[in-house]
N, C-alpha and C positions, 0 to 999 in steps of 0.2 A: 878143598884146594882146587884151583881153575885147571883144566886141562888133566885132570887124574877119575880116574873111578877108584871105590874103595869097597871091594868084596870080603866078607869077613874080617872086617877090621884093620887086616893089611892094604898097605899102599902098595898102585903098581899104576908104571906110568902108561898113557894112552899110548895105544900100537900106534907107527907111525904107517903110513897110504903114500904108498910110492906109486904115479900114475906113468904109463907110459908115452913119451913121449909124443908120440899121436894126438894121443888124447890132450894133450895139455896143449897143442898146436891148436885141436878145435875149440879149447875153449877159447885162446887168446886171440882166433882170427876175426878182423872184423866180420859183422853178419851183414848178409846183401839187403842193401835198399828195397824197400816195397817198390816194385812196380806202379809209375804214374797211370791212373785209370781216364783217357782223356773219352768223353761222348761227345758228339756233335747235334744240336736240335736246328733245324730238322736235319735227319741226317741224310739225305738224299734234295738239296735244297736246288732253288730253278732260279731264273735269271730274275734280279731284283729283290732276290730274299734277302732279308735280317738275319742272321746266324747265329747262334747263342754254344758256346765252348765251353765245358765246365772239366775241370780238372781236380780228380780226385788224387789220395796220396801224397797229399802237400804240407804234410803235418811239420811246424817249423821251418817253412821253406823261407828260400828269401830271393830276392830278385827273380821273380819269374816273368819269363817270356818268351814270346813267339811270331807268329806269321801262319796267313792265310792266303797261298796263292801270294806270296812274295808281298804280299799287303801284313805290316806290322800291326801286331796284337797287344792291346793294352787288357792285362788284366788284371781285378778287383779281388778282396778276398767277397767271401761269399757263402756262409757257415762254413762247415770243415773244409771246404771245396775251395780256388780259384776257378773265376769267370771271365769272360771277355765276348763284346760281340762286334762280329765282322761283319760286312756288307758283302754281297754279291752284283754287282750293278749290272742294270739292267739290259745292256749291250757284253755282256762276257761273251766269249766265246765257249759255247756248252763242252763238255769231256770233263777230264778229271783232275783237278790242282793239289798242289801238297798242301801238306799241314805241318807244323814241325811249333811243338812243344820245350821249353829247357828252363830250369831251376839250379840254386843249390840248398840243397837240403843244411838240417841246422846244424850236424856235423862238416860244413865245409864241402859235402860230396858234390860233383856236379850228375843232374840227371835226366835224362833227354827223352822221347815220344815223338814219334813222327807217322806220317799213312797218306791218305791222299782222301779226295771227296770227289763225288762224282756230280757237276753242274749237270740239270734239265734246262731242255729250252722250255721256256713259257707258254709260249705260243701265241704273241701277244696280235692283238686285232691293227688291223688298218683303219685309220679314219679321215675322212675326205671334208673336207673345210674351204668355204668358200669363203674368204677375207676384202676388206678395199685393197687398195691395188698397194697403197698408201702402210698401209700396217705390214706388208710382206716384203715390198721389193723397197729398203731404205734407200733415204738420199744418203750422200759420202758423210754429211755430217752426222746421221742419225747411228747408220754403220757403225763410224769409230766410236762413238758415245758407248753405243752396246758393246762392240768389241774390248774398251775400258772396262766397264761392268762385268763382265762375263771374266774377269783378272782379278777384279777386288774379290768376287766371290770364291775363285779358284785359292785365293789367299788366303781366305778366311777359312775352307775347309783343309785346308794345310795346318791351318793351326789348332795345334789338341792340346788340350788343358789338363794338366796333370790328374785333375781331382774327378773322381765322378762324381757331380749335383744332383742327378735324377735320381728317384726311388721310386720302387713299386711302379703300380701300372702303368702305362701309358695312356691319354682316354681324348675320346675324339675332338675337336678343338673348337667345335661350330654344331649347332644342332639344324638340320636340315632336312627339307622335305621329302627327300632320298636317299641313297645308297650315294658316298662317292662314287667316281666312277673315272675312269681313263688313265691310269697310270701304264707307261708302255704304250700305248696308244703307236701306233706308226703312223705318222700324221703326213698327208701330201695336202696341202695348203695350194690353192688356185690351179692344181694340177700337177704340182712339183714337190716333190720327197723334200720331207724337211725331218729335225730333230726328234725322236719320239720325246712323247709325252712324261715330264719326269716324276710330275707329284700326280695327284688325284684332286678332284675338283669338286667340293660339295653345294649346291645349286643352293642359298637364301638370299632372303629380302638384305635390300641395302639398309644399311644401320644395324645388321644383325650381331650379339657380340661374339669374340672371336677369343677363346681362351686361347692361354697355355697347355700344352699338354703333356707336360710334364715339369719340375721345376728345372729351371735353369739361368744363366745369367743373358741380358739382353747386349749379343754382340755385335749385333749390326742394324740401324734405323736408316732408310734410307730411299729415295724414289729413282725408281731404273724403269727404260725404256720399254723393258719388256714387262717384267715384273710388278710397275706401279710401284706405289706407295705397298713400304714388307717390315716385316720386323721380323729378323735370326734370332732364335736362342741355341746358346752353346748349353748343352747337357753333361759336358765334358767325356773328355775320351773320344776324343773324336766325332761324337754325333751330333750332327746338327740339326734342328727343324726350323723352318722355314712356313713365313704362312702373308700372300703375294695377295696384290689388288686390293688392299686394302682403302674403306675412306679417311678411317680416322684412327689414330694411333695414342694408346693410353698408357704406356710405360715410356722410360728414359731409357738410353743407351748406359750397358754397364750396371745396370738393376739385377739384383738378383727376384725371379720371381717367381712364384708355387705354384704348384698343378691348378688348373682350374680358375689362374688367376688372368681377369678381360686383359689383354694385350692391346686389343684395337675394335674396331669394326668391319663389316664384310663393305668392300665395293665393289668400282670398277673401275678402278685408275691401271695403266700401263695398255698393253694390250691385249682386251677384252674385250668381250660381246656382250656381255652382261654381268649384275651382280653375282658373283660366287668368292668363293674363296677356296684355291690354288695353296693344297699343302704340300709339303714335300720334307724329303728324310736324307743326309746324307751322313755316309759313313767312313769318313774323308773322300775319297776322290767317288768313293760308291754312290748310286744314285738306289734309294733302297725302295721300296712300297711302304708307305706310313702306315698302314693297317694293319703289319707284320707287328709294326712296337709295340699295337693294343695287345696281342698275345706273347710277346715275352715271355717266358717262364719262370722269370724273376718276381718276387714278391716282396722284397724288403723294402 
């Protein structure tokens, strides 16, 4: 019979277990949430880095989100973990920015993380440039031409696309006879302080091909003052890369396209001194170092 023992033949009902009160409080009380386990790579990052956030303790979570330095955080799942990467752009002012973490777990709970991160400065080089007179000091027309351009772009990295398109690596976009070189750069042009240098500039032959580097959708085709002949791919989530001076252009706007896949050729349309090809990363308003995406710590 359910709920009896039967010693020697007779029946005798189960003792009953009266628990005291206490105890019967700790069972019923909800148990506290794990702690969100957030690291930061690199965790001591300098002016221009790529950021990488991963957030452990997210088992079931839902709408997760945050900010870096008042800069909003889009993040991805990412095995057990959420991910997200932030820029640091290349003019921060060094010292220490928050960070702040929040979820609701799959019980409804809401649950937060917060600290701060400490920016380096760089230390980035001066470089002295001697230009035509014609390419530095615009006429009023050329001006407002660039002044336009330099809005359409501000626009386009304002806009972040819900999905992330990229996977795995990052990988260099052009093969070249050297190292890129000059991102940061503090650039004084005919003797006069101008803009630092935002991308890195890999030195080849004109007609050289000019992959993707990594997949994404082609969000902007188009020839500016400065820049030349460029094609933007949206990577989504905010990141952009960019790849300028170009002579010939081999995707359509609105293409989705794969790591590795020719985008265009190397020139020198806009304002240039020579064939190269002018890449650049941005992480909406951040201006990042593209060599930082090759080492992401992401592999999927």
């Amino acid at each position: 019979m359910r709920g009896s023992w039967r010693p020697q033949g007779k029946l005798f009902p189960m003792p009953r277990v009266v628990l005291p009160l206490a105890v019967l409080a700790l069972l019923t009380w909800p148990l506290p949430s794990a702690a969100l386990q957030v690291r930061v790579v690199p965790p001591t990052p300098r002016q221009g880095d790529a950021v990488m956030l991963f957030v452990g303790g997210t088992k079931g979570a839902r709408d997760v989100e945050g900010s870096l330095g008042g800069q909003r955080l889009a993040f991805f799942p990412y095995g057990v973990e959420y991910a997200a990467l932030a820029g640091v752009d290349l003019e921060s002012k060094p010292g220490k920015v928050p960070w702040r973490v929040g979820l609701v777990d799959g019980a409804g709970t809401p649950r937060k993380a917060a600290g701060t991160l400490t920016i380096k400065t760089a230390g980035f080089p001066v470089q002295r440039l001697t230009l035509p007179d014609g390419m530095v000091n615009l006429d009023p027309e050329s001006e407002q031409r660039a002044a336009n351009e330099a809005v359409r772009l501000r626009t386009l990295y304002d806009t972040v696309t819900p999905e992330r398109l990229w996977r795995g690596r990052f990988t260099q976009p052009v093969a070249s006879r050297k190292p890129g070189e000059g991102f940061g750069f503090r650039r004084i042009i005919n003797g006069r302080p101008r803009m630092p240098h935002s991308g890195i500039d890999y030195s080849a032959d004109r007609g050289t091909p000019v992959v993707a580097s990594n997949r994404g959708r082609v969000a902007l085709l188009a020839e500016f003052f400065f820049a030349g002949r460029f094609v933007a791919l949206d990577h989504g989530l905010g990141l952009y890369t960019l790849y300028f001076h170009l002579d010939g252009v081999a995707v359509t706007e609105g293409e989705i396209v794969e790591r590795g896949q020719t985008v265009g050729t190397v020139g020198t349309s806009g304002r240039s001194t020579g064939p190269h090809l002018h890449f650049a990363a941005q992480l909406g308003r951040a201006r990042v170092n593209p060599p930082d995406l090759y080492r992401l710590p992401v592999r999927d």
